[in-house]
C-alpha positions as CSV (number, residue, x, y, z in Angstrom):
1,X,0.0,0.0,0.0
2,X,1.4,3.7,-0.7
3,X,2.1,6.0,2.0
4,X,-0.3,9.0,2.0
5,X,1.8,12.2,1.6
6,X,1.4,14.9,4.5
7,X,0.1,17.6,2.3
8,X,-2.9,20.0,2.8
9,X,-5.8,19.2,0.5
10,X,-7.1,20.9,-2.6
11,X,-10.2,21.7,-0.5
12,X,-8.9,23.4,2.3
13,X,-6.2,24.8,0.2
14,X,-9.2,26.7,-1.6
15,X,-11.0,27.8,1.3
16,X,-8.3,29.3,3.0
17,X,-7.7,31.5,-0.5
18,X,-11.5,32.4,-0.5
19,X,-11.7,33.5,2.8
20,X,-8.6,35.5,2.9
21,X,-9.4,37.1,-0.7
22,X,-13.1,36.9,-0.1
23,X,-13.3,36.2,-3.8
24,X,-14.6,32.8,-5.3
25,X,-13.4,34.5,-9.3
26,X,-11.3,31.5,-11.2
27,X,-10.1,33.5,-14.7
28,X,-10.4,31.4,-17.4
29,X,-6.8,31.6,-19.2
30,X,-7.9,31.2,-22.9
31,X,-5.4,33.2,-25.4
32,X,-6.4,33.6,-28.8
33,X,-3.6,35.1,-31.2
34,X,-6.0,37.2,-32.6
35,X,-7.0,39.4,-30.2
36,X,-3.4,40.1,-28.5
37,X,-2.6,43.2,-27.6
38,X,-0.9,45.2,-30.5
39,X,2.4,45.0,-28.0
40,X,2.3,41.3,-27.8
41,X,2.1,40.3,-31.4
42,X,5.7,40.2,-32.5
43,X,6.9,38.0,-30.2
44,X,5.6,35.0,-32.0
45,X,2.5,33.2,-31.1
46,X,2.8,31.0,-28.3
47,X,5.5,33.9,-26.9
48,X,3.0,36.3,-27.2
49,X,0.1,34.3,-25.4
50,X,2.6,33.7,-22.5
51,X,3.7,37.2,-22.2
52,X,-0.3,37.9,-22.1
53,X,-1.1,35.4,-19.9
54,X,1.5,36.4,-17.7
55,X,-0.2,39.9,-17.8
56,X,-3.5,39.2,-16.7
57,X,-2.0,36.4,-13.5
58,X,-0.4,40.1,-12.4
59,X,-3.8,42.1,-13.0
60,X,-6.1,39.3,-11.4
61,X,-3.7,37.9,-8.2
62,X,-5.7,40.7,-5.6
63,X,-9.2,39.3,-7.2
64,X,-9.0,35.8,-8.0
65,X,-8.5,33.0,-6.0
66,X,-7.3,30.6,-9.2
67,X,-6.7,30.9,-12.7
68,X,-8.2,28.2,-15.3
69,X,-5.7,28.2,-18.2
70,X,-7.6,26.2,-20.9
71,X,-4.6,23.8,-22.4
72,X,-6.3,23.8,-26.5
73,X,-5.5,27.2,-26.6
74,X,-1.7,26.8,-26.1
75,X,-1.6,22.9,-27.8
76,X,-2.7,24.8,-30.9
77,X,0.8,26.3,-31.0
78,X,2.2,23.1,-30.9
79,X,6.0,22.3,-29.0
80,X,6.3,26.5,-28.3
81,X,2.5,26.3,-27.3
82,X,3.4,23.4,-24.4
83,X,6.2,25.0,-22.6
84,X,4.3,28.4,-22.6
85,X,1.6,26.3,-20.5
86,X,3.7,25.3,-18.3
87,X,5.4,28.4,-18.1
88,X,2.3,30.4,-17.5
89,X,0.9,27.5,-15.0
90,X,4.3,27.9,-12.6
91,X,4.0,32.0,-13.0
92,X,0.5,31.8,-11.6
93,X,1.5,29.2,-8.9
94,X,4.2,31.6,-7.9
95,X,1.8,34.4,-7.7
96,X,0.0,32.7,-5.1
97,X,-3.3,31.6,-6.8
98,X,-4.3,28.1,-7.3
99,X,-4.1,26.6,-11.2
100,X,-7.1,24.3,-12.4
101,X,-5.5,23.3,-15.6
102,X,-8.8,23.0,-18.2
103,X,-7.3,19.9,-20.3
104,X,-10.9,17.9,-19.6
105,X,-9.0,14.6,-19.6
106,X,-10.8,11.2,-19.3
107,X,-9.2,7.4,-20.8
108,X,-9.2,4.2,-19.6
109,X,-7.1,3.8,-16.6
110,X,-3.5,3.6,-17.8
111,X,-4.0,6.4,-20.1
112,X,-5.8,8.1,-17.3
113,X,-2.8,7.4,-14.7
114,X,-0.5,9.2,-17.6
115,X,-2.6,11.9,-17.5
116,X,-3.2,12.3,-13.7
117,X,1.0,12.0,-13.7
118,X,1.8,14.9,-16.4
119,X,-0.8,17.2,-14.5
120,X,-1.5,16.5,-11.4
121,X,1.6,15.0,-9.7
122,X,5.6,16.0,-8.8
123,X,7.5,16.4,-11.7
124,X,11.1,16.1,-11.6
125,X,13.0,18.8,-9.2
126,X,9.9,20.8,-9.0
127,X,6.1,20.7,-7.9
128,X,3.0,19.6,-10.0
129,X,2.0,21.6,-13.2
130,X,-1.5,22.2,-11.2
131,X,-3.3,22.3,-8.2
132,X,-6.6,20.6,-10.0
133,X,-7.6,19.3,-13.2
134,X,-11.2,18.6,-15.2
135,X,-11.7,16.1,-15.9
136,X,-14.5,13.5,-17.9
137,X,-16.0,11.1,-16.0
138,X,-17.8,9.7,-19.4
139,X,-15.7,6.2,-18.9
140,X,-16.9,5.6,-15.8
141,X,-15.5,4.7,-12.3
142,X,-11.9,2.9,-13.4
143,X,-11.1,6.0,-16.0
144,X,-11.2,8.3,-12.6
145,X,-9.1,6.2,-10.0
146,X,-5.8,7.4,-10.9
147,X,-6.9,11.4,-10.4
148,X,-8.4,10.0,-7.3
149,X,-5.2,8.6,-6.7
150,X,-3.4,11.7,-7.0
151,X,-5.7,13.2,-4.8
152,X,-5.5,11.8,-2.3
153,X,-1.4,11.1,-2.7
154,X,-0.5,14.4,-3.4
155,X,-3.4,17.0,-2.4
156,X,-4.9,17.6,-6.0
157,X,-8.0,18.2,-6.9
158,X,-10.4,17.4,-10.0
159,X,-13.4,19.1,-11.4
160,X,-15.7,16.0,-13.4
161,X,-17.6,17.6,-15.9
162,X,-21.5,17.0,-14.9
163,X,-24.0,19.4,-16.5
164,X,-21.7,21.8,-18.9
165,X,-22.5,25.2,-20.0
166,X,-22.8,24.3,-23.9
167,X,-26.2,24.2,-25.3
168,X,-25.4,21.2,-26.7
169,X,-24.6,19.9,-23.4
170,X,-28.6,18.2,-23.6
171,X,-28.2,16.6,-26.5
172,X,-26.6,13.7,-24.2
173,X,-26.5,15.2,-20.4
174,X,-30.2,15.9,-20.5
175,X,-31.3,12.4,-21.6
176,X,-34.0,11.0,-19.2
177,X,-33.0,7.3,-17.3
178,X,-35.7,4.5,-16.6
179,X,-36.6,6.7,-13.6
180,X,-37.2,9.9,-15.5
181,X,-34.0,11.6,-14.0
182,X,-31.6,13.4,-16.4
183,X,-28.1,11.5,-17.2
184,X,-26.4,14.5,-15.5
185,X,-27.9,13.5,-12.3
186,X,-26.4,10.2,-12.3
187,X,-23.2,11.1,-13.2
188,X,-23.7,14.0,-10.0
189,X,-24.5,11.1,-8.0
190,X,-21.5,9.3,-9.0
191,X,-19.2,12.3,-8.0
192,X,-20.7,12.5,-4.6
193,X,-19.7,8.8,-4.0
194,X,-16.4,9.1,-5.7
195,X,-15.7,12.0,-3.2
196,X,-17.1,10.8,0.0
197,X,-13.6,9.8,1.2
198,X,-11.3,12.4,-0.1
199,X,-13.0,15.4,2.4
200,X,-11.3,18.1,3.9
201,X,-11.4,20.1,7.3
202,X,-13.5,22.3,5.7
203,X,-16.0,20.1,4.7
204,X,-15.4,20.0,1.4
205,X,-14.5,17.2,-0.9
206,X,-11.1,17.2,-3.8
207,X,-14.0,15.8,-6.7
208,X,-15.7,18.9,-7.5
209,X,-18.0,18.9,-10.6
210,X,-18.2,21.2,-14.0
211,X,-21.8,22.6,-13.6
212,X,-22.9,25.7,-16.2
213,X,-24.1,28.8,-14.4
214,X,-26.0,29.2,-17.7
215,X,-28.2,26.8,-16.1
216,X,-29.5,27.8,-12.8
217,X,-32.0,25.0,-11.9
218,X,-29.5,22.4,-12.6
219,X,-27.1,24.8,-10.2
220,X,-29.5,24.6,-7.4
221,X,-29.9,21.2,-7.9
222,X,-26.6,19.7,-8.2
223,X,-26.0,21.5,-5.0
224,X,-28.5,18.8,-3.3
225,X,-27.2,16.2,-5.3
226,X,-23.5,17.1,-4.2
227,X,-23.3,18.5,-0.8
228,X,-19.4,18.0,-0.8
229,X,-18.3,18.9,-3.8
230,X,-16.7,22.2,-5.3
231,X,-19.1,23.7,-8.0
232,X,-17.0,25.2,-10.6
233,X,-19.3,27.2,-12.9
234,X,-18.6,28.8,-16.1
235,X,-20.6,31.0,-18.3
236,X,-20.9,34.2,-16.3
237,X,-20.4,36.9,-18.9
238,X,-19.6,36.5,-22.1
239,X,-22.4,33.5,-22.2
240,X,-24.8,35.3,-20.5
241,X,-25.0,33.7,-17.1
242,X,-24.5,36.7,-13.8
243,X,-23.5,36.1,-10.4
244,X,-27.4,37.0,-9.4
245,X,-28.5,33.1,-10.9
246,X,-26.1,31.6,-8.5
247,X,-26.8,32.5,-4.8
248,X,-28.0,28.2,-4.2
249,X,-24.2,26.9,-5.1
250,X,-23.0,28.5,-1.9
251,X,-24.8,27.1,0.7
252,X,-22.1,24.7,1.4
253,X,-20.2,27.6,2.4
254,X,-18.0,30.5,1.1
255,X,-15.2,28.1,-1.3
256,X,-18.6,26.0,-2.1
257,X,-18.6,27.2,-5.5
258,X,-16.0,28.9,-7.9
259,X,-17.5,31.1,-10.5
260,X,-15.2,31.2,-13.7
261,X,-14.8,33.9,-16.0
262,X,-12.7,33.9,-19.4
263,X,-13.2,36.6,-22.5
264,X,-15.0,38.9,-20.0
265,X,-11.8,39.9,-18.0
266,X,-9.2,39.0,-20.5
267,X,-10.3,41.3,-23.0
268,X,-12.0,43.5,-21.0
269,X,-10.1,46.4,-22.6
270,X,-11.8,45.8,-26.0
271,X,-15.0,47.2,-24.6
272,X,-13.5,49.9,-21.9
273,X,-10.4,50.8,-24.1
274,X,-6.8,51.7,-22.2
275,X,-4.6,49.1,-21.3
276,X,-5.4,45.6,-21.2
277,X,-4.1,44.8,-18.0
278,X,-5.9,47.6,-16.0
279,X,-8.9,46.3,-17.8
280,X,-8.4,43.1,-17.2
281,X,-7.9,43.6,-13.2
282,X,-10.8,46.3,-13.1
283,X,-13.3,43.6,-14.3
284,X,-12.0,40.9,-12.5
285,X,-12.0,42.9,-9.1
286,X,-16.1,44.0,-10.1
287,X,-16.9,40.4,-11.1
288,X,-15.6,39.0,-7.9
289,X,-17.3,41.8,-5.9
290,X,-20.6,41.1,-7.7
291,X,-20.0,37.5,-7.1
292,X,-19.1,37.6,-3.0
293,X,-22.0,39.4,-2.8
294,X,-24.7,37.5,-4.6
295,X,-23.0,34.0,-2.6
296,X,-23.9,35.9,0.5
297,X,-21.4,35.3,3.0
């Protein structure tokens, strides 16, 4: 049997951030070459996307309790597109916020051990390349054992993707079971088990679950379904979705829920004008505002 390593867990490494910061913002890290800042484009792509990422850790660190750097958006830019990933995933951990790496991983189990390793684990002379992952829980139990593994080994953390913000996301999440419940229920129910042993002091479990704030019933009631678990809700903003819908996900407590924000802050500049990284931080520190407020604690 492996040792456990002493190391505080994902949970209570997140509450302690959202009660010091009184912020439950994640910024979505999604860096599209096309809408770099003038300044940034002559560095080459995947230089210019860390430079800007690197930007907006600086402007959001007082706001945000994590950042979400989505890993498509740098794999695009192949080899140069990789190490600025990793690049902007250590800046962020050295700025003191917490990195849920958006790479939405999910194979059968040795595949999924590979992935847990490259992510979620030590690597070689330094720490992990992030604090959580998401992650699919489509294959079913044996696909998530090795991020559970890694949890509870090394402190990490994993978000499974339950009811997503897409509104596609019915086309398979929605279907109705023999007993006239949605998939996305089971699958919630799932989560809650897979979690039941891998709880904090605070309560809180390291399996969280994907749930779209664009969908406020299913908010409320994934917050039955998973008592434990770490809501990580995206679509606030630029999909439509405000901090108002979203009061029910907290009543687990403060670091119940994370509400995560992308194009909204990163190019907030685009709709206020001046720099990019004032905008950026401006809109982060209102979002997160807006959202401690409407979670009310």
């Amino acid at each position: 049997m492996e040792a456990a390593v002493a190391t505080v867990a994902f949970a209570d490494r997140l509450a302690e951030a959202v009660a010091r910061k009184r912020s439950q913002l994640v910024v979505g890290l999604d860096p599209r070459v096309e809408l770099l800042p003038v300044e940034l484009r002559g560095d080459g792509d995947a230089d210019g996307c860390a430079r800007f990422c690197r930007g907006i850790v600086d402007a959001v660190a007082p706001h945000a309790v994590a950042v979400k750097p989505q890993s498509a958006f740098f794999e695009a830019l192949g080899a140069d597109g990789t190490r600025a990933f990793e690049d902007v995933c250590d800046y962020a951990r050295a700025a003191g916020l917490l990195v849920i790496a958006d790479a939405k991983r999910g194979d059968i189990g040795s595949t999924a051990r590979a992935y847990a390793a490259a992510f979620l684990e030590p690597r070689s002379g330094s720490g992990s390349l992030a604090d959580a992952l998401t992650v699919s829980p489509y294959l079913g139990r044996d696909s998530v054992d090795p991020f559970l593994q890694s949890c509870r080994l090394h402190g990490a953390g994993i978000f499974c993707l339950v009811k997503t913000s897409n509104p596609g996301s019915a086309d398979v999440q929605d279907l109705a079971l023999s007993d006239g419940r949605p998939l996305w229920q089971q699958v919630a129910e799932l989560v809650r088990e897979w979690g039941e042993d891998l709880v904090g002091e605070n309560g809180l479990s390291a399996v969280g679950a994907v749930v779209g704030a664009t969908h406020p019933r299913a908010v409320a009631q994934a917050r039955k379904l998973m008592p434990q678990a770490v809501l990580l809700l995206p679509g606030v903003g630029a999909q439509g979705a405000t901090p108002a819908d979203l009061g029910p996900a907290f009543t687990s407590g403060p670091a119940g829920a994370l509400v995560a924000v992308s194009r909204s802050v990163l190019y907030a500049s685009r709709e206020t004008g001046g720099d990019w990284r004032a905008a950026a931080g401006a809109e982060a520190a209102r979002t997160a505002r807006e959202v401690w407020s409407a979670s009310g604690w």
